[in-house]
C-alpha positions, 0 to 999 in steps of 0.5 A: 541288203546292206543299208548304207547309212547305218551298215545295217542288213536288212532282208533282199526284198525289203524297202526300208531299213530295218535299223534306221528306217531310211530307204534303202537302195532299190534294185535294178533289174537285168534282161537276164532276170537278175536283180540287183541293187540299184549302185550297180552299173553292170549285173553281178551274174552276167556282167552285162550293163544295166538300163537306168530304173524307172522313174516317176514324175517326181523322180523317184524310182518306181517300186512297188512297197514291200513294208507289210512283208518287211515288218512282218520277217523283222518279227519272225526274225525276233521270234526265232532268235529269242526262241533258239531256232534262228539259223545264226543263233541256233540253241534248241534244247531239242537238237540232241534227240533229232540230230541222233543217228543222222548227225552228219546229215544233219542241218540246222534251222532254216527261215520261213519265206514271206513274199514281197507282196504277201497279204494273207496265205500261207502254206505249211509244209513239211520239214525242208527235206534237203537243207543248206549246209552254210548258215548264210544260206539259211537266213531270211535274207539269202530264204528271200533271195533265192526265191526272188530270183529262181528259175521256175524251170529249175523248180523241184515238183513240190515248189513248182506244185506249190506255186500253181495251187496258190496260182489257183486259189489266188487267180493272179501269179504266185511268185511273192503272193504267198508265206511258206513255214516248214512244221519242222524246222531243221533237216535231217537230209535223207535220201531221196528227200524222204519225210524226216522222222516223226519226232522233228515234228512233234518237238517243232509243233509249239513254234507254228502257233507263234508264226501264224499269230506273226503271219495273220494269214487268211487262207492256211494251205496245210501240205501233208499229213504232218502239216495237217496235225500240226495246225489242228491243235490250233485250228480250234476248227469247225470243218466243212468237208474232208479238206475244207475248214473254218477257224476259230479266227475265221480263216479258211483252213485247206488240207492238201495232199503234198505232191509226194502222195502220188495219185491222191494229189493229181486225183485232188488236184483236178477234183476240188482246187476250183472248188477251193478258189470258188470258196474263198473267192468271198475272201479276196479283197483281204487277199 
């Protein structure tokens, strides 16, 4: 969203600019689910007219305050710029080596989501799988956007499982509750959304301890045997059982099978997410 004061852009869900700090136009929402930014008068998908925003006693719109969310993709954002994986200024030393053999499917970095009312769980995944050619399609703000305002119905297996496991673990809805990081971070668009190859993940392993310092997440979702090796260096974890761990900041690790693995993760699914939600229900109120 385009500030218009100092025409500096920050990302979709954010309340303030990220450039002056001023507040920023806030979005109207159409009946067919569309958001927009509050100077529209007609919807930018349906064209429909929209109603006018709520408003409070002191005639202020009512919106829900997406600073913490904001600030925290304002670091990430810094982060991966000054380490040569943003999307627009990408200059990883290791691109070479995991381009090779797939140069033209490859593609290029994309940034983490970190939902407007993020407090504190985080899934790590695997590589994206299938990426975005454009590079405005990979930024933090259009990252934001998409999942802000997607179509559930629309959701491949492994977002809409995602979105039930945090449901689960959470006991409230899912959509902007939680933060998503890739343990690779580019592409290599394989048929079928197959894993990337094993190296991706090793080059990419040193940026997952900076992000979760930047997240501070209380609750580390891992999807993925990938995912799994990845955060065990940093962990410094004292396990509980096969899938449970605490770490050594005293947030609670969950080693989840990726929906991909078939029967392990239904087997999973309908044996422990109860017992998981059960377990870190003495964590809620940080959550």
């Amino acid at each position: 969203m385009r500030c218009e004061h100092c025409g500096f852009t920050s990302p979709f869900v954010t309340k303030h600019c990220g450039g002056c700090g001023k507040a920023l136009s806030q979005i109207r929402r159409c009946s067919c689910g569309f958001r927009n930014p509050s100077e529209f008068s007609f919807c930018g998908d349906c064209g429909k007219r929209l109603k006018q925003a709520p408003r409070s006693k002191s005639g202020k719109p009512v919106t829900s305050d997406t600073r913490h969310a904001s600030s925290i993709i304002q670091k990430l954002d810094c982060y991966y710029r000054s380490q040569g994986i943003h999307p627009e200024e990408f200059r990883c030393k290791f691109r070479a080596s995991c381009s090779a053999g797939c140069k033209r499917r490859f593609t290029e970095a994309r940034a983490s989501l970190v939902g407007q009312n993020y407090a504190g769980l985080v899934i790590v995944s695997l590589d994206p799988g299938k990426g975005f050619p454009r590079i405005e399609d990979r930024t933090f703000d259009q990252v934001q956007a998409r999942e802000f305002n997607s179509d559930p119905k629309k959701w491949r297996i492994h977002w809409r499982e995602t979105h039930a496991l945090v449901e689960a673990l959470l006991g409230r809805p899912s959509r902007g509750a939680f933060a998503h990081v890739n343990a690779a971070k580019c592409t290599q668009n394989k048929p079928g959304n197959k894993q990337a190859d094993p190296h991706l993940f090793e080059n990419c392993r040193g940026y997952l301890k900076k992000e979760l310092a930047i997240l501070e997440p209380r609750v580390i979702v891992t999807q993925g045997v990938k995912a799994h090796t990845a955060f065990e260096p940093i962990a410094n974890a004292t396990p509980i059982d096969k899938f449970r761990s605490i770490t050594a900041d005293g947030a609670f690790w969950i080693r989840a099978y990726h929906p991909g693995a078939r029967k392990s993760y239904w087997d999973q699914k309908r044996n422990c997410w109860e017992a998981w939600a059960e377990w870190i229900k003495g964590g809620a109120a940080a959550l």
